[in-house]
DRENPA-258464 format. One record per residue (C-alpha): residue number from 1; residue in one letter; x, y, z. Coordinates in steps of 0.001 Angstrom, whole numbers, plus 500000, padded with zeros to 6 digits. Layout:
<sites>
    i  aa       u       v       w
  NUM   A       X       Y       Z
...
</sites>
This chain:
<sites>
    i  aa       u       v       w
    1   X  307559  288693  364219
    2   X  310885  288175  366007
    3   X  314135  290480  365308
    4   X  315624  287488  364136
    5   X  312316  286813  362059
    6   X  312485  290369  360800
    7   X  316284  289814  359566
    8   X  316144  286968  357938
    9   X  313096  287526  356294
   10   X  314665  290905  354854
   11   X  317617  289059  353457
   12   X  315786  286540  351001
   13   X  314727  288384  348667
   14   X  318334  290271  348035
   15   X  319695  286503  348543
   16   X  317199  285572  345630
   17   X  318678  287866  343516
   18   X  321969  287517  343689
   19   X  321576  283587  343087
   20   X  319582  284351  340118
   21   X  321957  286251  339056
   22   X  324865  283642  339498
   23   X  322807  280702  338159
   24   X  321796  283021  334764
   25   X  325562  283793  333865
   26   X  326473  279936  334437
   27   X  323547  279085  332566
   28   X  323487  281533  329618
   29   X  327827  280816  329379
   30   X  327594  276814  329878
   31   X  324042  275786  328021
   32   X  323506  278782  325339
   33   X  326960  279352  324818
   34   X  326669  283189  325049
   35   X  329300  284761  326413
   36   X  328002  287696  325479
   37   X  324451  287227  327112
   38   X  326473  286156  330547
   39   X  328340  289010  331222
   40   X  325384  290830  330578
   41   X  323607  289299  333064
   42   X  326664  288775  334902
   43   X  326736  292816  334918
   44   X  323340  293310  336447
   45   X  323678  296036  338659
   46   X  322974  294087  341904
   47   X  324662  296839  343912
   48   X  321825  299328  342203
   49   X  319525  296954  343159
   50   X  320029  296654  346321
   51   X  319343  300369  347153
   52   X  315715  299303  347275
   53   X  316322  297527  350408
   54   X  318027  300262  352020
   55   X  316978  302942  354443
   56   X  316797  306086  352420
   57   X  319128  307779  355058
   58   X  321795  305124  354325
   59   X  321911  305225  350410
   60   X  323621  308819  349668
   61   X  326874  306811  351331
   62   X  326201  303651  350210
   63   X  325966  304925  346545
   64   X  329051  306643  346366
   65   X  331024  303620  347743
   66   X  329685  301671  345539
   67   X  331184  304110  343064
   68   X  334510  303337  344249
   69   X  334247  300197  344377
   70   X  332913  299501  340761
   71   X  335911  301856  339773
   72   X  338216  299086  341622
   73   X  335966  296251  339961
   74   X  336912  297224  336639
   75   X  340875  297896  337468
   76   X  340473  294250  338966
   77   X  339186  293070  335509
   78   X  341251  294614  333450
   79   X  344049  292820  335199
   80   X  342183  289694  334682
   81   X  341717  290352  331243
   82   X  345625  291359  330135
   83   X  346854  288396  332664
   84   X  344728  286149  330437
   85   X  344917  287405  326884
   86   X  348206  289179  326380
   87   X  350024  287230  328458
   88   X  348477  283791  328787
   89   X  347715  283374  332022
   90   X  345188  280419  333057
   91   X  342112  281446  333738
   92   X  342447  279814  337357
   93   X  345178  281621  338369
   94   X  344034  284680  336651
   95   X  340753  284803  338598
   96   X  342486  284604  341905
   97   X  345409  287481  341056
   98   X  342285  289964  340002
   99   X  340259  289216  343330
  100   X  343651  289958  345671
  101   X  344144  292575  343741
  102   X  340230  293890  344039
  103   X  340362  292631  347512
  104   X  344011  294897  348271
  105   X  342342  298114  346531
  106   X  338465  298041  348537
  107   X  340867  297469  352045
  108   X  343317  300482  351441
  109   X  340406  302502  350333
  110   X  338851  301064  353345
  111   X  341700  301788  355833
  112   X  342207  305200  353753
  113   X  338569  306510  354488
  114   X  337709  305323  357835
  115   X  341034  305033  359215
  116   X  343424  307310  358324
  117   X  340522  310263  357054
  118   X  339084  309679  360420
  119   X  335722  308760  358619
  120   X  333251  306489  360430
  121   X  331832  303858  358051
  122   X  328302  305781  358502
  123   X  329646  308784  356739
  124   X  328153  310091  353769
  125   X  330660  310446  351075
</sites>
């Protein structure tokens, strides 16, 4: 098999899951009525997930990102959630304020660690 083969092949499976994952919350929120059941499955550690398809020399870094980033997920949702409950906000402008400000927080970590800590993006930690 082709490189190309090789890579695309390796990606359906992850690509799979993720849908799945998608298509459960929308289901279980929209046709059982469960919010609680969708963010459940909405919280499915995907990121966990994908470790299995990770070299095992590339998940020691990759895990403690993720870390981070999960910390930054939750700030990003509590904004979503006190922009939307306390003080009204619609849901469709909501949304979009808590993924700049998820988006803002993952780059300045970003340009923090690899950047300005002189850090290549292969480093462990």
């Amino acid at each position: 098999m082709t490189k190309v083969g090789e890579t695309i092949k390796s990606l359906i499976i992850p690509f799979l899951i993720g849908g799945t994952v998608i298509a459960g919350v929308k289901f279980a929120a929209t046709h059982l009525a469960n919010p609680m059941l969708a963010a459940a499955i909405g919280g499915i550690p995907t990121g966990i997930i994908a470790i299995f398809f990770l070299k095992s020399t590339e998940t020691v870094g990759y895990s403690s990102n993720y870390f981070f980033v999960n910390l930054i997920l939750a700030t990003s949702t509590l904004l979503f959630i006190i922009l939307n409950t306390r003080f009204r906000v619609h849901k469709n402008i909501a949304t979009p304020a808590a993924l700049v400000l998820w988006l803002v927080l993952v780059l300045a970590r970003y340009f923090y660690r690899v950047k300005v800590g002189g850090e290549s993006s292969q480093t462990k930690h």
